[in-house]
C-alpha positions in Angstrom: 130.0 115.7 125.4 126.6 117.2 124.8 123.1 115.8 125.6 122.5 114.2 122.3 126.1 112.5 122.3 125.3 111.5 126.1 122.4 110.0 124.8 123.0 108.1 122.1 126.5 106.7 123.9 124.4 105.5 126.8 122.0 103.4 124.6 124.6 102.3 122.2 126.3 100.9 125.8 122.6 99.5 127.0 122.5 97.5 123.7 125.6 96.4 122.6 127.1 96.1 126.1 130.0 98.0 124.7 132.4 100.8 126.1 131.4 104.0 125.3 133.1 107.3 125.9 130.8 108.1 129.1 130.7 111.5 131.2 131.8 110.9 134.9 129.1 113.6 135.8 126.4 115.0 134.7 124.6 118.3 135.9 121.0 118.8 137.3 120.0 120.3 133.7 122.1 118.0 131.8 120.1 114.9 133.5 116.7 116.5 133.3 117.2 116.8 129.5 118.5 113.0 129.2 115.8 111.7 131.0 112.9 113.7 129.1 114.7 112.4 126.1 114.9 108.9 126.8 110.9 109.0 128.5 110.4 110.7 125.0 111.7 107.9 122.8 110.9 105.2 124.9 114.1 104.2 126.0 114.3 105.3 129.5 115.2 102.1 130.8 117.8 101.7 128.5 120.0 104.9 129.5 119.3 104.4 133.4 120.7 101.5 133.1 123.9 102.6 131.5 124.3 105.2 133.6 124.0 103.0 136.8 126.7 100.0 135.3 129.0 103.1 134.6 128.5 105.0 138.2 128.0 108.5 136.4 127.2 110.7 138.9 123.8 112.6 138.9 122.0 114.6 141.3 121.0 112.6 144.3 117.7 113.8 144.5 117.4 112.3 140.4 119.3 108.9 142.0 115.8 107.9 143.7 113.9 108.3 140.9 116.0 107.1 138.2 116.1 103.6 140.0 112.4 103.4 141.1 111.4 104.2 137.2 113.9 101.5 136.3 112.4 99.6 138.9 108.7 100.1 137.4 109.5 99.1 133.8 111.7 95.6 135.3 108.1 95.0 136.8 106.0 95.6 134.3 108.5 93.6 131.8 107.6 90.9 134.2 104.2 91.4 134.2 104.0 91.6 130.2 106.3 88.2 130.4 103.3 86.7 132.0 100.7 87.8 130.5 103.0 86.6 127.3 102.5 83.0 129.0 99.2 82.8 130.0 98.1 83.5 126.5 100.5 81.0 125.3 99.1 78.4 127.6 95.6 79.1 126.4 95.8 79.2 123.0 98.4 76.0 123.0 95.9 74.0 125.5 92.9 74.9 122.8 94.9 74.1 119.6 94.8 77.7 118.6 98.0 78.2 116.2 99.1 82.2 116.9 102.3 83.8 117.1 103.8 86.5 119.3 105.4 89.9 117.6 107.3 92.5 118.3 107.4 93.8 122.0 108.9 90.5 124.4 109.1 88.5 121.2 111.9 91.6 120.6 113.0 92.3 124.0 114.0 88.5 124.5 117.1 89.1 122.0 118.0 92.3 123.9 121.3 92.0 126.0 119.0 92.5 129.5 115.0 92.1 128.4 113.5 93.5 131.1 115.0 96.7 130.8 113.4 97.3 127.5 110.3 99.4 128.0 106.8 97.3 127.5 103.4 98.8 126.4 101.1 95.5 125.3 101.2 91.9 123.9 100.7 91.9 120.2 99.8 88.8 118.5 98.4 87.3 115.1 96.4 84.6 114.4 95.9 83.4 110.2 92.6 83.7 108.9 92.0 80.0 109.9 92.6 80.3 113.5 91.9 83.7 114.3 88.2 83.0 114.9 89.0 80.4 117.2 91.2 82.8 119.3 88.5 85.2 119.6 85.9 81.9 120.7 88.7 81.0 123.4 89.7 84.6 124.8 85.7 85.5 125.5 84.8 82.1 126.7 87.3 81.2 128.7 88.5 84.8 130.3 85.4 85.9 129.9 86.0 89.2 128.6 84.7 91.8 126.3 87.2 92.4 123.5 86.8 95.7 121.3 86.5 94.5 117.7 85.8 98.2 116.6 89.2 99.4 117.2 91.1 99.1 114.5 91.3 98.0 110.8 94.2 95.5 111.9 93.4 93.9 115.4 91.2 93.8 118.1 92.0 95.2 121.3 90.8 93.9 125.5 92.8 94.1 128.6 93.1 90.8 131.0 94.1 91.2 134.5 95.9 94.7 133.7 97.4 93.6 130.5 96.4 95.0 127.2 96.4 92.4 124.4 96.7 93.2 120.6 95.3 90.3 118.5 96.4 90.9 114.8 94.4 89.8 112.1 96.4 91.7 109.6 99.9 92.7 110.5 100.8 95.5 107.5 98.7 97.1 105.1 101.1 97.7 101.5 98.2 99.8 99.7 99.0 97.1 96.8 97.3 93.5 95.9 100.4 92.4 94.3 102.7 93.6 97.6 99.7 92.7 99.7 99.6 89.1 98.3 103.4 88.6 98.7 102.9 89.8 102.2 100.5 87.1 102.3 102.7 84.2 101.0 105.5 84.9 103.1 103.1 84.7 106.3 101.9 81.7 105.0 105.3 80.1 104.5 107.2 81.2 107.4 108.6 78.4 109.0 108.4 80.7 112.4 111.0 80.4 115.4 110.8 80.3 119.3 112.1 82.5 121.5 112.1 82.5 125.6 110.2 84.5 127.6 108.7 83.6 131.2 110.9 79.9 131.0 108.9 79.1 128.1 109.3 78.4 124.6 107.0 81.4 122.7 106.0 80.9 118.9 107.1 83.9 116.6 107.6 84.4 113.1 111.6 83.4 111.7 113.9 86.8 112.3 114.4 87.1 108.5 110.3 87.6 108.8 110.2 89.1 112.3 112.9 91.8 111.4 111.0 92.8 107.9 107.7 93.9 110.2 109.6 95.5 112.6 110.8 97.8 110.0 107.1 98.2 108.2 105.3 99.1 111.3 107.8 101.4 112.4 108.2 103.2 108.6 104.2 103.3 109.2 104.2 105.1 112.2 107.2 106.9 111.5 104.9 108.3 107.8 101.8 109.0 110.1 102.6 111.0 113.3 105.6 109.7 114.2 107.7 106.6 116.2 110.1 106.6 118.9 113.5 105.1 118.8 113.0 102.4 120.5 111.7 100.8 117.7 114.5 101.6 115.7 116.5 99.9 118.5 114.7 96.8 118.3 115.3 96.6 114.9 118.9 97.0 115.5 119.1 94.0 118.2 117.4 91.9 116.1 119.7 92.0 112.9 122.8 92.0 115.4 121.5 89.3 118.3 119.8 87.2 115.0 122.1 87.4 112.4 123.2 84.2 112.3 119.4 83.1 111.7 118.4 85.8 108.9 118.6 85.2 105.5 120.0 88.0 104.3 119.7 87.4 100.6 115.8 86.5 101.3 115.7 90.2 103.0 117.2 91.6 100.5 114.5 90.2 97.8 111.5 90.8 100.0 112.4 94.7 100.4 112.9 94.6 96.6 109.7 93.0 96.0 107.7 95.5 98.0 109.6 98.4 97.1 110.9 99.0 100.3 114.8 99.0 100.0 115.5 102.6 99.7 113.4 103.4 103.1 115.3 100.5 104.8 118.5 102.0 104.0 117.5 105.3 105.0 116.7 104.0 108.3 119.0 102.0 108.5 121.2 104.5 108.6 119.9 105.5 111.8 120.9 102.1 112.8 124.7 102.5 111.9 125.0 106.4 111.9 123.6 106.9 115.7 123.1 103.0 117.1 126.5 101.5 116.6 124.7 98.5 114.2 127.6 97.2 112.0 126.5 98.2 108.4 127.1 95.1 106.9 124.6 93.6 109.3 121.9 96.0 107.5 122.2 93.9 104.3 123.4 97.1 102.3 126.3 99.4 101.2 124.9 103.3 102.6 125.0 105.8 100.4 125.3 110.0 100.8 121.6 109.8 99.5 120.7 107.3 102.3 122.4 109.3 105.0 120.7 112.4 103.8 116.8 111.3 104.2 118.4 109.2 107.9 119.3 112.3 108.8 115.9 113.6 108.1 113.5 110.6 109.7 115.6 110.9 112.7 114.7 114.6 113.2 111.2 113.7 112.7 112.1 111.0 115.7 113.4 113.3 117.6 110.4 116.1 117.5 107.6 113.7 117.2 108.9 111.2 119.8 107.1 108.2 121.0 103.6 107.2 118.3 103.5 110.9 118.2 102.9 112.1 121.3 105.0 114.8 121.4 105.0 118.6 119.7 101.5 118.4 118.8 99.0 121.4 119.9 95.6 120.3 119.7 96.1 117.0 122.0 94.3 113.4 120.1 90.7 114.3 120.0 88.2 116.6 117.3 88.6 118.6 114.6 91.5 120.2 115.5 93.2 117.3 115.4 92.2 115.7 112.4 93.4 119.2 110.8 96.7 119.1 112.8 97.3 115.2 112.0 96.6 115.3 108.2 99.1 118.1 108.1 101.5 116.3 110.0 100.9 113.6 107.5 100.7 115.4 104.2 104.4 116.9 105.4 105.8 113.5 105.7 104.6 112.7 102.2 106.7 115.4 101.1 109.2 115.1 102.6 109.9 110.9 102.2 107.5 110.2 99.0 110.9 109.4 97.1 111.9 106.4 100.1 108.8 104.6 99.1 106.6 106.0 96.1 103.8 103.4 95.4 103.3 102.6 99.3 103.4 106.2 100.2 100.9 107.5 97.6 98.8 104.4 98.4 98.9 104.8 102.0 98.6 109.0 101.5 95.3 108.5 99.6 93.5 105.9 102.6 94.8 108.7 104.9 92.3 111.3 102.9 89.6 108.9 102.3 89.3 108.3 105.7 89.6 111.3 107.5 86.9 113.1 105.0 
């Protein structure tokens, strides 16, 4: 079994709890590729795990670290989880309506949460109540928070913990897809889910799952996105199925021109995750294999928002230069997936690196 088999049997294990055909051993080098793989894609946690329920044998000098890093991100799941309630208690105690995305509103479906690797809390608050969120967090955490930081949220750190409050979840680079977008916020019933022992508002999995998949197309059309992302999108339709309205998905995607970039990713999902395809909500195609086949590469150079195979590091002109190329390539290369959103999202790209 090569690396790349290894790799993808471990997670498909980690998230489906299944029983995959596992090595009983794996070499120094054959290790030290996994794991720069899995840090790479953001699923490090994920394959340790695996590899630690199945005893595969590894270098003992790899052993120590493999379980201290596995360690860390249980830790710093928990610290996130906290964090998670302590804005929950804040905004709740100041009648502050908000809802938590992605990140532990995600990992709570997974099979063992805290093993799903954390960054920050991401939240967002509807143009009524977003302006009292902002009054709250300053006043009563007293904090500075960084409202220059992006064109969708604002960005401060409490007590170690770096918060994302959304004001804008997607941008669709149409009024008509952007108004939709709008409705649907507006008229999602929203769900709970558990984290920290307590009962978490987020937005109803048919709703929740639909982001998931246009922030990571975003990222995926910019510089790049790791799997993990894809993997939470996987969890979600399997773990939520029962909850998703698959008929409702199905007509969102339609209405903002999405489908054919679902299915290509989602091909990722079936072709290398294990999801069962009719949990994606659509019959695959050659054509959709063919671009899958071609995001994942992209996933696989690019890694993690990225980070990886870029020369000129994340500041100057060298950058910029590097990073539109990057960009314009991707255009090129998955215009077809999504024509309106991609020339839309292409042209802000330009405007506002000139």
């Amino acid at each position: 079994m090569n690396s790349m088999k290894t790799f993808l049997a471990l997670l498909r294990d980690s998230l489906w709890q299944s029983e995959e055909n596992l090595p009983s051993e794996l070499s120094r080098w054959d290790a030290t590729g996994l794991f720069s793989l899995a840090k790479q894609q953001t699923v490090y946690g994920l394959v340790i795990d695996s590899l630690i329920r199945h005893n595969v044998h590894i270098p003992q000098k790899m052993v120590f670290a493999a379980i201290g890093a596995l360690e860390q991100i249980k830790r710093q799941s928990i610290i996130i989880n906290d964090g998670v309630s302590k804005l929950h208690g804040l905004l709740t105690d100041n009648d502050t309506d908000y809802v938590i995305v992605k990140g532990q509103a995600v990992a709570s479906y997974y099979p063992q949460p805290l093993i799903r690797q954390s960054g920050d809390i991401d939240y967002y608050c509807d143009d009524a109540n977003f302006p009292k969120s902002q009054e709250v967090i300053k006043r009563l955490w007293v904090i500075d928070v960084d409202e220059n930081h992006s064109d969708y949220h604002v960005h401060f750190n409490h007590e170690g913990v770096i918060y994302e409050g959304h004001f804008s979840l997607v941008c669709l680079y149409s009024k008509r897809k952007e108004d939709y977008w709008k409705r649907l916020l507006a008229e999602d019933s929203g769900a709970t889910v558990t984290i920290d022992g307590h009962q978490i508002k987020s937005l109803s999995p048919t709703l929740h799952v639909l982001y998931i998949f246009l922030h990571l197309y975003h990222h995926m059309m910019s510089l790049g996105i790791g799997l993990r992302q894809f993997c939470d999108m996987a969890v979600m339709l399997h773990y939520a199925k029962a909850e998703i309205d698959m008929s409702a998905l199905r007509r969102h995607l339609h209405e903002l021109g999405m489908e054919k970039a679902w299915k290509a990713c989602g091909s990722i999902l079936v072709d290398n995750l294990g999801l069962q395809e009719d949990e994606l909500g659509f019959s695959l195609a050659k054509r959709d294999r063919r671009y899958g086949k071609k995001i994942m590469n992209v996933v696989l150079y690019r890694g993690n928002m990225g980070h990886y195979n870029k020369h000129n590091g994340f500041r100057g002109w060298k950058h910029k230069v590097e990073a539109m190329c990057i960009k314009v390539s991707h255009f090129i290369k998955f215009m077809p997936l999504a024509p309106t959103y991609s020339f839309g999202w292409l042209w802000h790209e330009v405007r506002r690196n000139l």
